[in-house]
N, C-alpha and C positions, 0 to 999 in steps of 0.2 A: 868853297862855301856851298855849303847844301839845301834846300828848303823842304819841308817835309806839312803834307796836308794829311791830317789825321781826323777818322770818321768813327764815331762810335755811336750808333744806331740800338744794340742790342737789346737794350733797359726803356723804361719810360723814364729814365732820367741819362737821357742823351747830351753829347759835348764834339764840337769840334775845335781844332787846333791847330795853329799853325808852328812850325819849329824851326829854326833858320840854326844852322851848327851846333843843333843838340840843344840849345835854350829857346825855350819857350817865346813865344811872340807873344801871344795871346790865343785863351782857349776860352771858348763860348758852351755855358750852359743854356740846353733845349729841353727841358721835361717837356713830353708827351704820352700822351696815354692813346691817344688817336694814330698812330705811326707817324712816320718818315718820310715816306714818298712824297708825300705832296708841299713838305718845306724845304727839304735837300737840298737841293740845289740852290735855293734863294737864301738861307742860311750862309750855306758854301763862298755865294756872290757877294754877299756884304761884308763878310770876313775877310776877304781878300782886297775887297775895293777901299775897307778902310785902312788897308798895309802897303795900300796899288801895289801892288804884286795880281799878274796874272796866271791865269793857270799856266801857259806857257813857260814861266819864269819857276814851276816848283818841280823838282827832279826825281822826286819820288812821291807814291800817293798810300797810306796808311788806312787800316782798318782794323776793326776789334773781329776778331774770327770767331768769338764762342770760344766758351760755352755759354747762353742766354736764352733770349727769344730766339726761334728759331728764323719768325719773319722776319724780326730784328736784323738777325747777323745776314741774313740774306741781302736785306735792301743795305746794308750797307755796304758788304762787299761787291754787291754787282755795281752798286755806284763806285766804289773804289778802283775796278775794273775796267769800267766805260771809261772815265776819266785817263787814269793810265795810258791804256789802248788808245783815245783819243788822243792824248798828246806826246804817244812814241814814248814814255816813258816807265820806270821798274814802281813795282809794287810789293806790300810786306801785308800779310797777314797777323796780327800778333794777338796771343792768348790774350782773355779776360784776364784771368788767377795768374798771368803774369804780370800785366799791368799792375795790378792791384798789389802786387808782391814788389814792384816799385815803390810805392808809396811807404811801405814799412821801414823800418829802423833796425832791428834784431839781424843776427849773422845768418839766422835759420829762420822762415819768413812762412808762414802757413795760411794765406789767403783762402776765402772761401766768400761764395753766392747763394742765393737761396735758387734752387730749381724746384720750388714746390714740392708737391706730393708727401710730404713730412721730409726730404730730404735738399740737400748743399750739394752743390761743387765744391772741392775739392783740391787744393792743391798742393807742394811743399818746396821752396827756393830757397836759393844762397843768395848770397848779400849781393853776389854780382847776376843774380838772376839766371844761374844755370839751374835747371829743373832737375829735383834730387831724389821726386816720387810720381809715376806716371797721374796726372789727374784722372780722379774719379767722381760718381757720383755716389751716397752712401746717405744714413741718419747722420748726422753732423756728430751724436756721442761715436756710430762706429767709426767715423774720420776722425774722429782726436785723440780716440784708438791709438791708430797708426803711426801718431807723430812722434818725433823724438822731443825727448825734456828739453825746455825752454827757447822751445818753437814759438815766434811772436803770431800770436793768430788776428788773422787780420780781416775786418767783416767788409765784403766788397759793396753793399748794399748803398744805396744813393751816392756812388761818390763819380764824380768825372773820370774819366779813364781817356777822353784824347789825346791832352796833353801828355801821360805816361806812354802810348802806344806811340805817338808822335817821336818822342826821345829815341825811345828803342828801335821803333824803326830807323831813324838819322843815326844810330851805330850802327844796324845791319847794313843800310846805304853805304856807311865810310870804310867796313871791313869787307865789299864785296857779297853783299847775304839778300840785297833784294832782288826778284825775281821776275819771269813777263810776267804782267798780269792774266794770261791766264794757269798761272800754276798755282796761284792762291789758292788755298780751300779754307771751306768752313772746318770750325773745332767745334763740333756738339755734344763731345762726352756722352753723353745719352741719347737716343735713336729719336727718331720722331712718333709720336702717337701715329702716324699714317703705317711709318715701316714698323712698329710693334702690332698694328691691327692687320697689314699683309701677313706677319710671321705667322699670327693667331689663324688664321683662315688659308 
């Protein structure tokens, strides 16, 4: 029996989750538009205390990696991170545009986000969620470009993603795929406005 705590910080329509053998416990919607930092944790506490399960009791700890905010995916996997590390336990990093590629129905599954600037993230999955096109960022007409006919496209835009990163990580836990926390990394697809103004200069 596995239990799995899943953090998705990246969006202003934030969710956490709890997953106990791949089924869902219960996921919590947090919109904010102010960040993360300062309810995470207390979010985290009342989710667990109304399932008494403590952190000590959950065996791996989940996060959304990006692509999003960038402070976003940060504050969530550094708290995804601490937690792990604090309680000796494995950690999973998992795509947005795969999460969200969870949710769809179609054999061929084309998720996508807005990342501003006139452009989307990017994605393209199989029904069982093996990634079939490396994700990118583009105009959304040159990403639908690329896809093949009768790719279900799927708009990531306000939807909860704990619960889906939760699942998938409680299959990488069961098949041997989660990791120490610190080999997680962030998934940004697209560089930072900081490291595109280093390039520039």
């Amino acid at each position: 029996m596995a239990r799995v705590l899943a953090i998705d910080t990246t969006s202003s329509f934030g969710s956490f989750a709890i997953v106990e053998d791949e089924r869902v416990v219960e996921e919590v919607i947090v919109p904010s538009d102010d960040g993360y930092s300062p309810i995470l944790f207390g979010v985290i506490a009342e989710l667990l205390k109304r399932h008494q399960w403590s952190l000590e009791s959950i065996d791996c700890f989940a996060g959304a990696g990006g692509p999003g905010s960038f402070t976003g995916v940060r504050v969530g996997l550094t708290a995804v991170k601490g937690l792990a590390e604090g309680t000796g336990r494995l950690a999973v990093a998992v795509s947005n545009l795969q999460a969200i590629a969870a949710l769809g129905q179609a054999e061929l599954r084309a998720p996508w986000i807005d990342a501003r600037r006139g452009e989307i993230y990017g994605g393209l999955y199989s029904a069982d969620l093996m990634t079939l096109a490396p994700e990118m960022v583009a105009t959304r007409e040159a990403w639908e470009r690329t896809l093949p006919q009768g790719a279900e496209i799927i708009d990531g835009s306000s939807r909860a993603l704990a619960a889906a990163i939760g699942v998938i990580a409680a299959r990488r836990f069961r098949d041997g795929l989660a990791v120490d926390p610190a080999a997680i990394d962030a998934n940004y697809v697209r560089r930072s406005d900081a490291e595109l103004f280093a390039k520039v200069f």
